[in-house]
N, C-alpha and C positions, 0 to 999 in steps of 0.2 A: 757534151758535158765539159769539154775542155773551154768553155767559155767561162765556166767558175772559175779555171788556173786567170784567168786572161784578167778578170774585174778581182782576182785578189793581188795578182801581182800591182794591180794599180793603183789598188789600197792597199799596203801591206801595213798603214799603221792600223790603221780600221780595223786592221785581221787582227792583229796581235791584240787590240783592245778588245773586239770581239771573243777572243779564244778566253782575254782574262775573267770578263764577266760569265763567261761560259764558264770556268773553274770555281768562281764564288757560289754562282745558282746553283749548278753541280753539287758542291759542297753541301749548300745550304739544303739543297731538296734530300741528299743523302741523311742527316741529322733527322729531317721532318718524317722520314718514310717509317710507316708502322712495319713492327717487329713479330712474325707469325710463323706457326712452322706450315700452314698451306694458304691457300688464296680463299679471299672469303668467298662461301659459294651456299647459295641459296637454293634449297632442295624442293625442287615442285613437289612439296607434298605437303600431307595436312593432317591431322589426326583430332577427333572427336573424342575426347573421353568423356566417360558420362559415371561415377559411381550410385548404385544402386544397391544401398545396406541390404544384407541379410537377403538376397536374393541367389537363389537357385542361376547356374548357367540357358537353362532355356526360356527360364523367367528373363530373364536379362533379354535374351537374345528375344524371344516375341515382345517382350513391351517397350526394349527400348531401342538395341541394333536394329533390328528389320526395320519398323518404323523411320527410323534417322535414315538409315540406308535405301532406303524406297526415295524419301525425302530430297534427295541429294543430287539425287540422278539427273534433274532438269540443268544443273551447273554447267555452264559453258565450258570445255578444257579437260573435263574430269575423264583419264583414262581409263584408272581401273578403281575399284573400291573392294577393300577386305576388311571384313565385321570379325572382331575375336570377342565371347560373352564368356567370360567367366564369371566365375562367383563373387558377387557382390561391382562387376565391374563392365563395362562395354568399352571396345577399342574398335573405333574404324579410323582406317587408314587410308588418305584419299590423295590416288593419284593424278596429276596434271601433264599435258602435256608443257616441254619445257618451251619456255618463252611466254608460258602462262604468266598473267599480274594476279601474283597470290593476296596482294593487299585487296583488290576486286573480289577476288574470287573466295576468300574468309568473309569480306562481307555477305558475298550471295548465300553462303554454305551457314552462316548466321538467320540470314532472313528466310532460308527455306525450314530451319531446325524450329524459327517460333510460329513458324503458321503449324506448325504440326503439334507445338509444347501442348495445347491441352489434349492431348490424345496419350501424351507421357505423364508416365506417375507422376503425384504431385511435389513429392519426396525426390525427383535426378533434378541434376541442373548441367546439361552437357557443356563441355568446356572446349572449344576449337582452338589448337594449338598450330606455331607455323617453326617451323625450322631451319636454322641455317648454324654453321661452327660457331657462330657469336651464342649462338643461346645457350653454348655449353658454359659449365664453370670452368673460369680461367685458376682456379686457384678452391680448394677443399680443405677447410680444415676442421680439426678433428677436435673437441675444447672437454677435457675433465678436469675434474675438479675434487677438493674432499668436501663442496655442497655438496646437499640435497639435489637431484639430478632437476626438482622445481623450481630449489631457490637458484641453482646454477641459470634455469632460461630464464628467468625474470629478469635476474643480471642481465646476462645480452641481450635481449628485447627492448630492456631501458636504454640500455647504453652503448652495448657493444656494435649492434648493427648500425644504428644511425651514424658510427663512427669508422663503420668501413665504408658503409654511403658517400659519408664525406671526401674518401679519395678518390683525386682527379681520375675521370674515366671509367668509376664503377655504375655499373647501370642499377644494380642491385644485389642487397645480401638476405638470404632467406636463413632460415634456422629452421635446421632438420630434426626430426628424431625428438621431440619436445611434446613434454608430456600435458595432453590437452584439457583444461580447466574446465569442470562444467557443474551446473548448478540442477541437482539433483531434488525434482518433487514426487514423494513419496506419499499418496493418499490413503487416508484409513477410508474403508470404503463403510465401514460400518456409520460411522458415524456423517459422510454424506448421503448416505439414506437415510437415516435420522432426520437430516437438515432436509432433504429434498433436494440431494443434489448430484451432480454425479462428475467422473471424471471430464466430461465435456465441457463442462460447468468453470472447471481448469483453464482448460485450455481456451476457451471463449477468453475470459478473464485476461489472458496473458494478449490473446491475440487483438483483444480492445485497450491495451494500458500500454503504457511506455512508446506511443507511438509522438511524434512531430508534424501535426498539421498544419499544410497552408489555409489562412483563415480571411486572406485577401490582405485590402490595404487602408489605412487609415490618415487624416489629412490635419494636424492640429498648429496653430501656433507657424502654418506656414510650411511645414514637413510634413514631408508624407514619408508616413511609416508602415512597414510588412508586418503583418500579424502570424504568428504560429504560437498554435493551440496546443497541448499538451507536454509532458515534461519524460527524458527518457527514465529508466529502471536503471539505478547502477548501484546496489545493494539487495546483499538477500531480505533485509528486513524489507526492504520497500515490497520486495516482491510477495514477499509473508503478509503485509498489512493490505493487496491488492484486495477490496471486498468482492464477492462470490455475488450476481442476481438470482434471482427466478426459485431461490427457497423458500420452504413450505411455510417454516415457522414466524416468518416477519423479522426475526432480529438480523442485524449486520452482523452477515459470517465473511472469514476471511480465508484465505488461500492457508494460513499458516494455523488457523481453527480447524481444519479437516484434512490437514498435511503436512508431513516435515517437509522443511524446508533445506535443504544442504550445499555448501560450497564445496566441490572435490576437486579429485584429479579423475579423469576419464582412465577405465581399463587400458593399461599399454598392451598396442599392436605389435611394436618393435622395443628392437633392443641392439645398441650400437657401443661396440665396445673399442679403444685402441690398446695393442699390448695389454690384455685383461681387464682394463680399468673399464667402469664405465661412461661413456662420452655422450657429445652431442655433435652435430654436423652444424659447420657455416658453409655454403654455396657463394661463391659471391662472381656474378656474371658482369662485361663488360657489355659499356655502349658498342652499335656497332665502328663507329668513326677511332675507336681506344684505342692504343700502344697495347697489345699482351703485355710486354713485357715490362713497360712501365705502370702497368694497374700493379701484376702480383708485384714487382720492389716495393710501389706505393704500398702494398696490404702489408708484406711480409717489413718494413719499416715501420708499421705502429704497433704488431703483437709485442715485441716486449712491453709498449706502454698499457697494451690491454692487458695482458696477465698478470702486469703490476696493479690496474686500476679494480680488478676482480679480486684479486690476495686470495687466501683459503687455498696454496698450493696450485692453483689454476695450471695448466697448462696449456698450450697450443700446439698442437700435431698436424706437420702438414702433409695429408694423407694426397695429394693431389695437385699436381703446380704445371704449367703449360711452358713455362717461360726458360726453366732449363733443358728443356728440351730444344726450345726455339733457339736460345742462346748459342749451343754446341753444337743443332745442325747450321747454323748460320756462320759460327765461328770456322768448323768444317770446311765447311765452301768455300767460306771466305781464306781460309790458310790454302786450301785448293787455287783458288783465284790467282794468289799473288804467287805461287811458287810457278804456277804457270806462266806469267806476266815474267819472272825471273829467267827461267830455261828458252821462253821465246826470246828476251832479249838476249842473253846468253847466244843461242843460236845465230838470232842476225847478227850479232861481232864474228862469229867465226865464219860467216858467209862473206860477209861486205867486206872484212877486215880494215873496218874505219869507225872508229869512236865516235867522229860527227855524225856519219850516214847512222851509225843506231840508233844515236839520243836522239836525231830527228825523227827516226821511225819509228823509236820505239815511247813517243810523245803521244803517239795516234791513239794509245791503248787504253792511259790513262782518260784523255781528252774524249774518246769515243765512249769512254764507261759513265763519266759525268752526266754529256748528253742524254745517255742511256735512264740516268737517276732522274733528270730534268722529266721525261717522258714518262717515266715509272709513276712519277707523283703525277702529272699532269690526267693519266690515265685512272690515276685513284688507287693505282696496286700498291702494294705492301712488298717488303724483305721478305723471301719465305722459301722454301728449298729449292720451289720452281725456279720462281727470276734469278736466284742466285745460280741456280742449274746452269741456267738457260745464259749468264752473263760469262759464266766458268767454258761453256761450250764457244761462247763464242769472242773467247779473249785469242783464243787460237789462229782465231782467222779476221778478229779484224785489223790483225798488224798484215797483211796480203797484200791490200791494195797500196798500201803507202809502201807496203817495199819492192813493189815491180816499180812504183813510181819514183823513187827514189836511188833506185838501178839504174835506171833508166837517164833520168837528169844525170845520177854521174858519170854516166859515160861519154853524155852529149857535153859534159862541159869540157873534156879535153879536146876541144877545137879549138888551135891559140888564137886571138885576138876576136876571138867572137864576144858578143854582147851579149851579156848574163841571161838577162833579164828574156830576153827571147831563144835564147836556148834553153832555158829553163819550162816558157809555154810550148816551146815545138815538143820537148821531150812530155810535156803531158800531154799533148795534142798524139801523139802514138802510139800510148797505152790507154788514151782515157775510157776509149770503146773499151778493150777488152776487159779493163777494172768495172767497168759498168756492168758491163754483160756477165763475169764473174758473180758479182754482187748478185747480179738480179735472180740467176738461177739459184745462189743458195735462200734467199730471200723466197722465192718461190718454192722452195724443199718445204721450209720449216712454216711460213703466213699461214699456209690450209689447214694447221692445228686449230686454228685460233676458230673457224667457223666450221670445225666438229660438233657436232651436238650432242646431250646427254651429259652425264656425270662428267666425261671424259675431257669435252669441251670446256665446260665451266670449270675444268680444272688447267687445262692447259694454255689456252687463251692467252691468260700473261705470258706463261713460260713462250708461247710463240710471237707474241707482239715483244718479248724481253727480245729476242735476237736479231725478228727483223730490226726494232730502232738500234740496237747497237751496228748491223750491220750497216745501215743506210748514214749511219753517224759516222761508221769508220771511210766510209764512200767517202763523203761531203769531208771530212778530216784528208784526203789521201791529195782531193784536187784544189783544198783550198788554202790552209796549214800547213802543210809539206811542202810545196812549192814556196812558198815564201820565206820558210823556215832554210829551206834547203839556198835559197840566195842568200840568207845573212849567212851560213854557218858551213856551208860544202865548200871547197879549194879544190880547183885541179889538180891533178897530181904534179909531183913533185918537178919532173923532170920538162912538163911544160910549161909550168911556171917559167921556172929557165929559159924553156926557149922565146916566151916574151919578150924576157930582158936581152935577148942574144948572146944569153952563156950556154957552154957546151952543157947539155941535159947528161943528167947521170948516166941513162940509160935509154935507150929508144925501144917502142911498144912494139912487138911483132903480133900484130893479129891471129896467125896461123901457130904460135906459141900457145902449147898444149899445159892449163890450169892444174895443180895439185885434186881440184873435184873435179874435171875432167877427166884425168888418168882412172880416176872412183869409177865411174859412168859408162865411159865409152864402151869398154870390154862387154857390159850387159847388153848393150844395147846394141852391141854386133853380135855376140850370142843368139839374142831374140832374134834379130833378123837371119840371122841364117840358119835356126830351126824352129821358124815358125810354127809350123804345124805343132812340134812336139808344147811350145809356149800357149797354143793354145788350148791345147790337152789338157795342159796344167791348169792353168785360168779355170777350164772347168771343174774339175777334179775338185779345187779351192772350193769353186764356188760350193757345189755338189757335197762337201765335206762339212762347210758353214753352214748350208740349212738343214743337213740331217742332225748337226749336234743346238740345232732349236729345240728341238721338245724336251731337251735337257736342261735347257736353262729357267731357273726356277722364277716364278713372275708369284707377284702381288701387287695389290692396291698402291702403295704408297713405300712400302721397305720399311724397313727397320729405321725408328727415328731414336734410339738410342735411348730411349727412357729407361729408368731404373726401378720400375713398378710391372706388376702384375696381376692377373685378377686370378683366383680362385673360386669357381662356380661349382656347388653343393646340391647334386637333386635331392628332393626331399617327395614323401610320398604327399598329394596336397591334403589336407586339414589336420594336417600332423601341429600339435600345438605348439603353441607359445614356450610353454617351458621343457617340452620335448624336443626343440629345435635347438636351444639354449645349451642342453645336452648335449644333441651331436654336434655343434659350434664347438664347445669347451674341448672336444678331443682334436679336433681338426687345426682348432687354434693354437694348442701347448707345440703339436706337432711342426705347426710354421715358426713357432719362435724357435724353438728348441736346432731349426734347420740354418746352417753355415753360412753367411750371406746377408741374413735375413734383416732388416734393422728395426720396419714395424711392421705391426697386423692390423688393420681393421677392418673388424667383421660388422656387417649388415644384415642384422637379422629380423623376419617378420615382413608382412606386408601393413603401410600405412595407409592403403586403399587411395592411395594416387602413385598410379602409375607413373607419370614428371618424377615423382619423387624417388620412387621404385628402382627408374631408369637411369638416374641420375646417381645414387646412392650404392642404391644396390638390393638385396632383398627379393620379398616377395612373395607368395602363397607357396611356389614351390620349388624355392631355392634361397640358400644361404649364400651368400656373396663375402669375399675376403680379399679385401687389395692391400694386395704387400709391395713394398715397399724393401729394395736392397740399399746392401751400402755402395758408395758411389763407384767402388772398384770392379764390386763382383761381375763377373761372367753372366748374364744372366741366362744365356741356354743352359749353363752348368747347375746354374740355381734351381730352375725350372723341370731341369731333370732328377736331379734329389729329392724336389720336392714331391713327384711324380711318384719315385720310388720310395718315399717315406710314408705316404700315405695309405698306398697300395699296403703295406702292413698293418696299419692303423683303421681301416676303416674300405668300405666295397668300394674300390677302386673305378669302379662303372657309372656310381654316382656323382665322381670329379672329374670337372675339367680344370686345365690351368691353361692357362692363355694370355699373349703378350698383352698390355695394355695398350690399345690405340690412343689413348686420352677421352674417349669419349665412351667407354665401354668392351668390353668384349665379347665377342663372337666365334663362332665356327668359322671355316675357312667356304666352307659349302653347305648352302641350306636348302634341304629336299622338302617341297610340300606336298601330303601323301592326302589326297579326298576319297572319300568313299561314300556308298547310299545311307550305310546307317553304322552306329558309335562303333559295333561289335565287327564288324567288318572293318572300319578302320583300324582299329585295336590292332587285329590280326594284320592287315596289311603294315602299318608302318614297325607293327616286331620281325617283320619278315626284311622288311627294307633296313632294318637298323642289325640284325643277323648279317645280310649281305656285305653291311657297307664293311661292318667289322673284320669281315673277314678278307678284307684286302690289306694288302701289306703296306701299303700308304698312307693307309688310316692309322694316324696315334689314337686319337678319341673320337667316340662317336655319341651320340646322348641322340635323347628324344623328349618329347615334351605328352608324353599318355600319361606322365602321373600329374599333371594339369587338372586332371578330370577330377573336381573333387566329391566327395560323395557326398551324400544328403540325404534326408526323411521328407521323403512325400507322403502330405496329409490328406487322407481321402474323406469326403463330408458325405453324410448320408442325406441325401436332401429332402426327401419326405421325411424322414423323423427330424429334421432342424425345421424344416415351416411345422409339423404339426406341433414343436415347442415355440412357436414363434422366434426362431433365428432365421436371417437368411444366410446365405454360403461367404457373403461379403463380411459380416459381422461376425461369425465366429473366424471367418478369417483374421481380424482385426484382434477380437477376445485370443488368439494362441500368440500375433505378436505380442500384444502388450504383455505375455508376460511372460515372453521369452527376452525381449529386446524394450530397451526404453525406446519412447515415442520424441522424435525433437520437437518442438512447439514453435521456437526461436531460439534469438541469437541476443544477452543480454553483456552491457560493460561493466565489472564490477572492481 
């Protein structure tokens, strides 16, 4: 390795030019590198959601999970598969082994779910979703208004989304919680019996009209022109004046002769309130290649001009933001970073006791960290707790090599009349091995991160590729920069100088002259040796006392990223209604403002019957969801405990959880899955395991998910008395939807 000192001392301009462009790219790559608080990481995994209105959970689960999940099994990769069929809803969850090509493997899980579609109601339409932290929202917010909660989405749908669209990096902005328009036909049945006609008659009508046929192609005048047949529906009158066939009496009857015709708003599922008012949700997700933290500036930079372009008091609430999180664990590290960078050079002046031998050494730190950025980007990673971790760990040790090398040189240059330049390679030619071999062993501690597999791997990977290249930069910095640095800028000491010239030296060196760190050192180090045995008693004892106070030390996922949000999860019994849930919201919700700290509430109430949205929001068949939101000082274990104890007054304390915000959701800390042969023995088994769990002292809260199970009226058909009325069990099946449930027909623009 000492051949690198040897080909830079003999470019030393080359080097200096090289170190400068090394500092520009450095530079330049640091400004480019995305801003995140973890590394992006792509989840082998996959989930099917399928809604299935008005369907029973076993209805679900035979017509549409089992099926898909039978289906599925052929997929190359797929580890494990979990079907959850609640009511009105199917969720499989499909695992891959990692290193899986999920892009392939959503195609296959695609092409296996349509050889089976006509076996599925004709009414689901399964939706294969893939996941990774880009699909979450970088930024939530929350928009009320004194509209109409109608005229309020029409406004954003027109305008407002396409204008967060427009900011650099957004992939997409959805609108949550919006009340869904539909076009309501109501038939008098008496009078299509009259005509000879019936509701089918309807539905035929709609399902032959408003369609866009391709009709081929036509050649006139020299052009050839595409032909399409028909015109769509985008008005209720058109859809009123659609004529009715196959009536008894001969005249033109039409849809709007035997039916009213109506534009509404669909029954609301949900109900999304911030601080009491009532709101609507923006989601607005990035590309995966996007700055976080330059999308949400970009977003949170045009709400004043949207709440001005909306007027009627608008506001914007932002229930939801990635970016200061990201900002102040990064600023963190990076104040970590550099005080570290300060106390390490701090250090080498009270070691070397020479301002040149530091500022040479302590060049290596900066310069190693640049390279480090060069690599960062070249590898595709992002700023993010890790590399920043991983740069703070090893700001420590890549000033190592450059300063045994630069020890070293200055002790070899007090040989009077010797030539620099080759005192300067012999002296790295002496340490280069051991700087090598240094490097390589820590190099080889931390590399084997990077080809762990699982979660753990796709998370650390940078964080280990961050320290190998800074360490193998501070190498390359210690034998090839330093050494040249250290010829312009190191002087022998003083007193040899002098003797060059052949003037009396101030002082002459005694070798065997005992150092101020010396006098520190020695005494231990004759200690140890003359009671060995007892030094290594100790040594064990240490060790022996380190790993018994392991199981003490508190572990998680990722730590505490200092966000100032919460979530508060509400079980509810399942088919508890709509304006029953609203109720118990209203007492839970006064309770969180009314709490010290506090600065918003939004509650998510109801299920919208997509779960994306559920999971994202909040909500649900059976749970109220409330993300609060402190002010930027408060304590929030302080907060979180108040709140814990405030509620526990207000309301069955059994039914709440409160739980940090990860950014993407909250959870338990441990999640038990309890199986059994049939519902009444699970029932029983998971009350007995949620008794246990509680009664450990570790446990703050424990919940379970049996009021999931929501209840239902199963209809029983007598089936000799329906054939001898002429019904069969399909058709009065059909005769109790319709007129429980509207029938969808289609999808019209109006």
């Amino acid at each position: 390795m000492h051949l690198l000192a040897v080909a830079s001392m003999k470019n030393r301009a080359l080097i200096a030019l090289v170190t400068i462009v090394v500092a520009i790219f450095g530079g330049l790559a640091l400004t480019n590198l995305k801003q995140e608080l973890t590394p992006e990481v792509q989840f082998p995994q996959l989930a099917i959601l399928t809604t299935y209105s008005g369907a029973a959970p076993e209805v679900v689960n035979q017509d549409v999970s089992g099926p898909i999940e039978t289906a599925i099994q052929g997929v190359p990769g797929i580890e494990s598969t979990t079907a959850t069929s609640s009511t009105n809803l199917s969720l499989i969850q499909v695992s891959f082994t990692y290193g899986t090509d999920l892009v392939l493997s959503e195609q296959k899980i695609n092409q296996a779910i349509n050889r089976i579609k006509s076996q599925l109601p004709a009414d689901v339409s399964p939706q294969v979703i893939t996941g990774s932290f880009s699909d979450f929202p970088v930024i939530q917010l929350a928009v009320s208004s004194d509209l109409s909660t109608e005229e309020l989405a029409d406004l954003i749908r027109n305008s407002t989304l396409q204008d967060l669209k427009d900011v650099p990096g957004v992939r997409d902005a959805v609108l949550i919680g919006a009340p869904a328009q539909r076009v309501t036909i109501t038939p008098n049945l008496d009078t299509l019996r009259e005509d000879g006609l019936s509701t089918s008659s309807i539905s035929d009508a709609l399902d032959q009209n408003g369609l866009l046929i391709p009709a081929g192609q036509i050649t006139e005048n020299g052009k050839t022109l595409t032909l399409v047949t028909g015109e769509r529906l985008t008005s209720v009158d058109q859809i009123s004046a659609l004529p009715l066939i196959g009536g008894s009496t001969g005249d033109l009857v039409t849809i709007g002769d035997v039916a009213t015709v109506e534009l509404g708003v669909a029954d609301p599922t949900t109900v999304s309130r911030v601080n009491g008012k009532n709101s609507l949700t923006i989601a607005v997700t990035k590309l995966p290649s996007a700055n976080t933290v330059e999308v949400s500036h970009g977003v949170n930079k045009i709400v004043p001009t949207l709440q001005e372009s909306l007027g009627s008091g608008t506001q914007f609430t932002t229930v939801f933001d990635q970016a200061p999180y990201i900002e102040k664990s990064i600023e963190s590290l990076t104040q970590e970073g550099l005080l570290g960078l300060l106390f390490a050079v701090l250090t080498i002046l009270v070691f070397l006791l020479s301002v040149r031998s530091t500022l040479v050494t302590a060049i290596s730190i900066p310069t190693s960290v640049l390279i480090t950025f060069i690599g960062l980007q070249a590898f595709g990673y992002s700023l993010n707790i890790l590399t920043l971790g991983a740069l703070t760990i090893a700001i420590g040790r890549v000033v190592d090599d450059s300063i045994v090398v630069i020890e070293n040189i200055k002790r070899n240059l007090v040989v009077p009349g010797s030539d620099r330049a080759k005192v300067i390679v012999d002296a790295v030619r002496e340490v280069a091995g051991a700087v090598t071999a240094s490097t390589a062993t820590t190099v080889a501690v931390f590399l084997p991160l990077a080809f762990v597999t699982g979660i753990t791997g796709e998370l650390f990977k940078p964080f280990a590729l961050t320290v190998t290249i800074a360490l193998l930069a501070s190498l390359l910095v210690s034998l090839t920069i330093v050494p040249v640095l250290a010829y312009w800028f190191l002087r022998a000491p003083e007193e040899y100088r002098r003797l060059r010239k052949n003037a009396k030296p101030v002082r002459h060196h005694d070798e065997n002259e005992i150092t101020w760190l010396q006098k520190g050192y020695r005494p231990i180090i004759a200690w140890t040796l003359k009671y060995s045995a007892l030094t290594l008693v100790l040594a064990i004892v240490v060790l022996g006392g380190t790993v018994a106070l392991v199981p003490f030390m508190k572990t998680n996922f990722l730590g505490s990223s200092g966000q100032n949000t919460f979530t508060v999860s509400q079980s509810i019994e399942a088919g508890t209604s709509l304006a029953e849930q609203d109720k118990l919201a209203a007492t839970v919700e006064k309770v969180l403002l009314d709490t010290p700290g506090v600065k918003t509430v939004q509650v998510s109430i109801g299920s919208s019957g997509n779960a994306l949205r559920d999971a994202f929001v909040g909500g649900g068949d059976t749970a109220i969801t409330y993300s609060v939101t402190t002010e930027a000082k408060a304590d929030q274990q302080v907060v979180q405990d108040d709140t814990r104890t405030r509620l526990a007054d207000a309301v069955d304390i059994k039914t709440i959880n409160v739980a940090a915000s990860s950014g993407f959701g909250a959870s338990g800390d441990i999640k038990i899955n309890v199986t059994a042969p049939s519902q009444a023995t699970l029932d029983e088994a998971t009350t007995k395991v949620t008794d246990a769990m509680r009664a450990l002292p570790q446990a703050k809260q424990v919940e379970n998910n049996i009021a999931s199970t929501r209840p239902y009226i199963s209809v029983g058909i007598k089936r000799d008395v329906a054939a001898e009325n002429g019904y069969s069990e399909v058709a009065l099946a059909g005769f109790v939807a319709a007129k429980t449930r509207p029938a969808q027909i289609g999808k019209v623009e109006v």
